[in-house]
N, C-alpha and C positions, 0 to 999 in steps of 0.2 A: 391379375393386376401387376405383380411382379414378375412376373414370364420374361421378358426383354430382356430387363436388368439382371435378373438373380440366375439366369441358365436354368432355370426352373428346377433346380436346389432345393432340399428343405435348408441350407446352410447361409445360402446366398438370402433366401427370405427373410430368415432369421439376421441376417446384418442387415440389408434395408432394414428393416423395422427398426432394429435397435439404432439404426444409426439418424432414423426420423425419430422417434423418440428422445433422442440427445441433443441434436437441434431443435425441438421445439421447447428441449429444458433450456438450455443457454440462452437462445435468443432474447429474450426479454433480460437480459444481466448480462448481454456484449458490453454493451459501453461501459457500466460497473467496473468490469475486469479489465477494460483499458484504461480504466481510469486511474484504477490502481496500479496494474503497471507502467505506465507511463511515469506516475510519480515516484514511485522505488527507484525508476531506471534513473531518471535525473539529478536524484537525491542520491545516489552512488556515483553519477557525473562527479556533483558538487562533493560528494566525499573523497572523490579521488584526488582533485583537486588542491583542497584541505589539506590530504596527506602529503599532497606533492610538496605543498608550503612549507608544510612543520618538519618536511624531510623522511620521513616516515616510508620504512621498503614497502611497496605497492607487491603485494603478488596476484596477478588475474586470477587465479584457479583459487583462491581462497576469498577474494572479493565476488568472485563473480558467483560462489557459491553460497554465500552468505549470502546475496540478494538473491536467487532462486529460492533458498528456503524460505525466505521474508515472503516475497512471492508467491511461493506455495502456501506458505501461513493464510495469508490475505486474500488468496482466493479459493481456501478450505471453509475460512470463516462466509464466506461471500454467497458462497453455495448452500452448507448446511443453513442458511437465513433462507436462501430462496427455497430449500426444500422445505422447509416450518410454513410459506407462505404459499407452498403446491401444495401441501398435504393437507393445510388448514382450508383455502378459499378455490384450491383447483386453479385452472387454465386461466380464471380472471380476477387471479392474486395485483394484489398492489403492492408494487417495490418499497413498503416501508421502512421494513426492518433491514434488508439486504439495503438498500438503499440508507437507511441508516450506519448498517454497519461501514459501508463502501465511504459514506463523507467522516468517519471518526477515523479511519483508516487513512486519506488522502489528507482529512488535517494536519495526523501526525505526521506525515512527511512532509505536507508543505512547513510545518515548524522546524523538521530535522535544515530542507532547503533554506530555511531563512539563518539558523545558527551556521551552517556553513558560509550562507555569505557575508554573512557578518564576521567572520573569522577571514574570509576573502580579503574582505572591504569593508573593515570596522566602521567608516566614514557614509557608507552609502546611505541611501533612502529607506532601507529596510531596517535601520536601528531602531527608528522611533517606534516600525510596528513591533519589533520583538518586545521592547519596553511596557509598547501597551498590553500583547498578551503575556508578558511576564505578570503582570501587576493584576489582570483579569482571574488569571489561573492559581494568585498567592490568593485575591479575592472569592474565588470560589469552592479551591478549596480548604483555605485556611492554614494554609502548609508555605510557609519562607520557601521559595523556590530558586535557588544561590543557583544557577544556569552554570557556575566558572566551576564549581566543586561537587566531588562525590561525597556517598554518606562518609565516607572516612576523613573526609575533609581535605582530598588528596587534588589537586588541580587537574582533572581528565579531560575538563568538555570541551567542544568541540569551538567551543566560544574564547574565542584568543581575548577580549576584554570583557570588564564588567557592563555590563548592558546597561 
């Protein structure tokens, strides 16, 4: 079967396999992981951005490395979901949890992208919805959520005015 491909190897047989084995793990959770990458990368756009404004030294090699481990966070978490949902339902698992975790994931950075551009363009279109999930998120979970301040009460975030 693998004659062609593998040099008729036990070594070569051995990577075919494993490397059909690993495509047929990813494929149902490609777009997952681009979803999520996709949204880091943008939202480190919009962070660089940010820092450009407030003046702030930019260095690639410590941005771009701080998004690779987000990255890797995010698609550590994305995986061990899809493996709970191989090991539990087999080959005709349903993306619920990985899929789950994938939109709690892409939330938070489209939140992280909205406080940047509100720090962009305090005036834009996307204030009203920051306001609205400000006020959803103090509503659910019962927690003052001051966006402009840290627990120290120290002005960090990334939100140039009060929302």
């Amino acid at each position: 079967m693998f004659h062609g491909l593998s040099g008729n190897t036990w070594f070569g047989k051995v990577a075919i396999a494993g490397g059909a084995l690993l495509a047929s793990y990813f494929t149902p959770i490609t777009g997952l992981l681009i979803a999520c990458f996709s949204c880091s990368v943008v939202d480190m756009c919009y962070g660089i951005n940010v820092a450009i404004k407030k003046g702030k030294k930019i260095t690639s090699r410590k941005n771009w490395k701080g998004t690779l481990i987000k990255i890797k966070d995010e698609f550590a978490l994305i995986l061990l979901a899809h493996l709970i949902e191989y090991v539990l339902f087999g080959e005709n698992a349903t993306l619920w949890l990985s899929g789950g975790i994938t939109a709690i994931v892409t939330l938070t950075e489209l939140w992280s992208i909205l406080e940047n551009l509100n720090t962009l363009n305090p005036d834009g279109p996307w204030r009203m919805l920051s306001k609205f999930l400000k006020a959803k998120g103090e509503e659910y979970t019962g927690i003052e959520l001051d966006l402009n301040k840290d627990s120290d009460g120290n002005n960090n975030s990334l939100v140039a005015e009060e929302l």
